[in-house]
C-alpha positions in Angstrom: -14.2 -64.8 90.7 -17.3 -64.5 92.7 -19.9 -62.7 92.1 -22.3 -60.4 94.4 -26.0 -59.1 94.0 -27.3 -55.6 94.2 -27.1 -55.7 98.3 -24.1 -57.8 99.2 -22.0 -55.8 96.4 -23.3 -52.6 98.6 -23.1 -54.3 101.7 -19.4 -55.3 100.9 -18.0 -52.7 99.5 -20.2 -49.5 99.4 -22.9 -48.0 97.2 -20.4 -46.8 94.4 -19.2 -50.4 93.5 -21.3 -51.8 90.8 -22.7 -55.6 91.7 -22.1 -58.3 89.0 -25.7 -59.9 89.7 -28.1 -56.8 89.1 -31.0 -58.0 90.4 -33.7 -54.9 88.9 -32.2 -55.0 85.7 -32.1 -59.0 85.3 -36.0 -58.9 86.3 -36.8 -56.4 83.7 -35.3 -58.1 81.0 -36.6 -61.4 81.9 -39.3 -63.1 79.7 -42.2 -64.1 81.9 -42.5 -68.1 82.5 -38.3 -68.0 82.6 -35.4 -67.6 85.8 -31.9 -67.6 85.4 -29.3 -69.0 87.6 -27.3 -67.0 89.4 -25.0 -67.6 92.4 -24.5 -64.6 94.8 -21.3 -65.6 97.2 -22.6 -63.3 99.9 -26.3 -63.9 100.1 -26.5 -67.2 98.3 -29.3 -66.3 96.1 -29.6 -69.1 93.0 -32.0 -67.6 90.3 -34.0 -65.3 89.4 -37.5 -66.0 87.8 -40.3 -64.5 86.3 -43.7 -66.0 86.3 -46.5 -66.5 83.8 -48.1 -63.2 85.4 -44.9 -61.5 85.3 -44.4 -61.6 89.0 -40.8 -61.4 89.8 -39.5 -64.0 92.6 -35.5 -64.9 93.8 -34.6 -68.4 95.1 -32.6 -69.1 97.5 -30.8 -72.4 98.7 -31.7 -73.7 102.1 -29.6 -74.3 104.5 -29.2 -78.4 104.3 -29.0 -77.9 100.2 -32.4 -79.6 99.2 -34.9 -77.3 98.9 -35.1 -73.8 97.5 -36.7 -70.7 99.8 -38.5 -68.3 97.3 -39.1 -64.7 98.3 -40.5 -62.2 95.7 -38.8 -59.2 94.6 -41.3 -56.7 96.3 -40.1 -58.1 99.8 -36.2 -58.0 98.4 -37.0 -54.5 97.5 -38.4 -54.0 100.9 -35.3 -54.5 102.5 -33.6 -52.2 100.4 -35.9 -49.7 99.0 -33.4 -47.6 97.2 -32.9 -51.0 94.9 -36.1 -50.7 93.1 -36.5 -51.4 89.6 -37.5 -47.7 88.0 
Protein backbone atom coordinates (compact mmCIF):
# COMPACT_ATOMS: atom_id res chain seq x y z
CA UNK A 1 0.00 0.00 0.00
CA UNK A 2 1.52 3.35 -0.41
CA UNK A 3 1.76 5.80 1.72
CA UNK A 4 1.36 9.74 1.52
CA UNK A 5 2.67 12.79 3.71
CA UNK A 6 0.68 15.56 5.18
CA UNK A 7 0.51 17.46 1.63
CA UNK A 8 0.20 14.74 -1.02
CA UNK A 9 -2.49 12.98 1.22
CA UNK A 10 -4.33 16.62 0.93
CA UNK A 11 -3.28 17.19 -2.34
CA UNK A 12 -4.69 13.69 -3.40
CA UNK A 13 -7.58 13.32 -1.86
CA UNK A 14 -8.73 16.49 0.13
CA UNK A 15 -8.11 17.98 3.65
CA UNK A 16 -10.50 15.44 5.49
CA UNK A 17 -8.33 12.26 4.53
CA UNK A 18 -5.86 11.62 7.19
CA UNK A 19 -2.08 11.17 5.59
CA UNK A 20 -0.19 7.98 6.76
CA UNK A 21 3.27 9.93 6.99
CA UNK A 22 2.29 12.87 9.50
CA UNK A 23 5.00 14.90 9.07
CA UNK A 24 4.26 17.60 12.45
CA UNK A 25 3.57 14.90 14.58
CA UNK A 26 6.70 12.58 13.54
CA UNK A 27 8.98 15.79 14.22
CA UNK A 28 7.59 16.31 17.58
CA UNK A 29 8.12 13.05 18.78
CA UNK A 30 11.52 12.71 17.29
CA UNK A 31 14.59 12.58 19.66
CA UNK A 32 17.05 15.09 18.54
CA UNK A 33 20.39 13.57 16.75
CA UNK A 34 17.74 10.84 15.06
CA UNK A 35 15.47 10.72 11.36
CA UNK A 36 13.31 8.07 10.44
CA UNK A 37 12.76 6.72 7.01
CA UNK A 38 9.78 7.26 5.37
CA UNK A 39 8.74 6.93 1.77
CA UNK A 40 6.02 9.35 0.49
CA UNK A 41 4.70 7.81 -3.10
CA UNK A 42 3.62 11.30 -4.14
CA UNK A 43 6.35 13.58 -3.08
CA UNK A 44 9.15 11.20 -2.53
CA UNK A 45 10.27 12.44 0.69
CA UNK A 46 12.75 9.66 2.48
CA UNK A 47 13.19 10.64 6.23
CA UNK A 48 12.61 12.77 8.54
CA UNK A 49 15.39 13.97 11.07
CA UNK A 50 16.02 15.91 13.96
CA UNK A 51 19.30 17.49 14.70
CA UNK A 52 21.46 17.83 17.73
CA UNK A 53 19.81 21.44 18.10
CA UNK A 54 16.55 20.06 17.49
CA UNK A 55 16.13 21.58 14.15
CA UNK A 56 13.71 19.64 12.11
CA UNK A 57 14.92 18.86 8.32
CA UNK A 58 13.04 16.26 5.53
CA UNK A 59 15.21 14.46 2.84
CA UNK A 60 14.46 14.00 -0.23
CA UNK A 61 15.85 11.71 -3.03
CA UNK A 62 17.31 13.40 -6.14
CA UNK A 63 16.35 12.86 -9.15
CA UNK A 64 19.36 10.32 -10.57
CA UNK A 65 18.99 8.35 -6.93
CA UNK A 66 22.51 9.33 -5.38
CA UNK A 67 22.23 12.10 -3.32
CA UNK A 68 19.69 13.28 -0.94
CA UNK A 69 18.17 17.14 -1.16
CA UNK A 70 17.45 18.31 2.42
CA UNK A 71 14.91 21.11 3.11
CA UNK A 72 13.92 22.07 6.72
CA UNK A 73 10.53 21.83 8.06
CA UNK A 74 10.13 25.70 8.45
CA UNK A 75 10.35 25.93 4.48
CA UNK A 76 7.91 22.61 4.21
CA UNK A 77 5.66 24.48 6.52
CA UNK A 78 5.95 27.49 4.30
CA UNK A 79 4.44 25.90 1.58
CA UNK A 80 1.63 24.81 3.44
CA UNK A 81 1.17 26.92 6.42
CA UNK A 82 -1.94 25.38 7.78
CA UNK A 83 0.50 22.13 8.30
CA UNK A 84 2.36 23.59 11.22
CA UNK A 85 3.21 21.71 14.11
CA UNK A 86 1.04 23.42 17.13
Amino acid sequence: MADFCNKCAHVMWGEDFEPEIDVPQIATKLTNGYYIPVICEGCGLIAISKDEDGKVILAYGDSDGDDMAWESLDDWQEKEPKLKIR
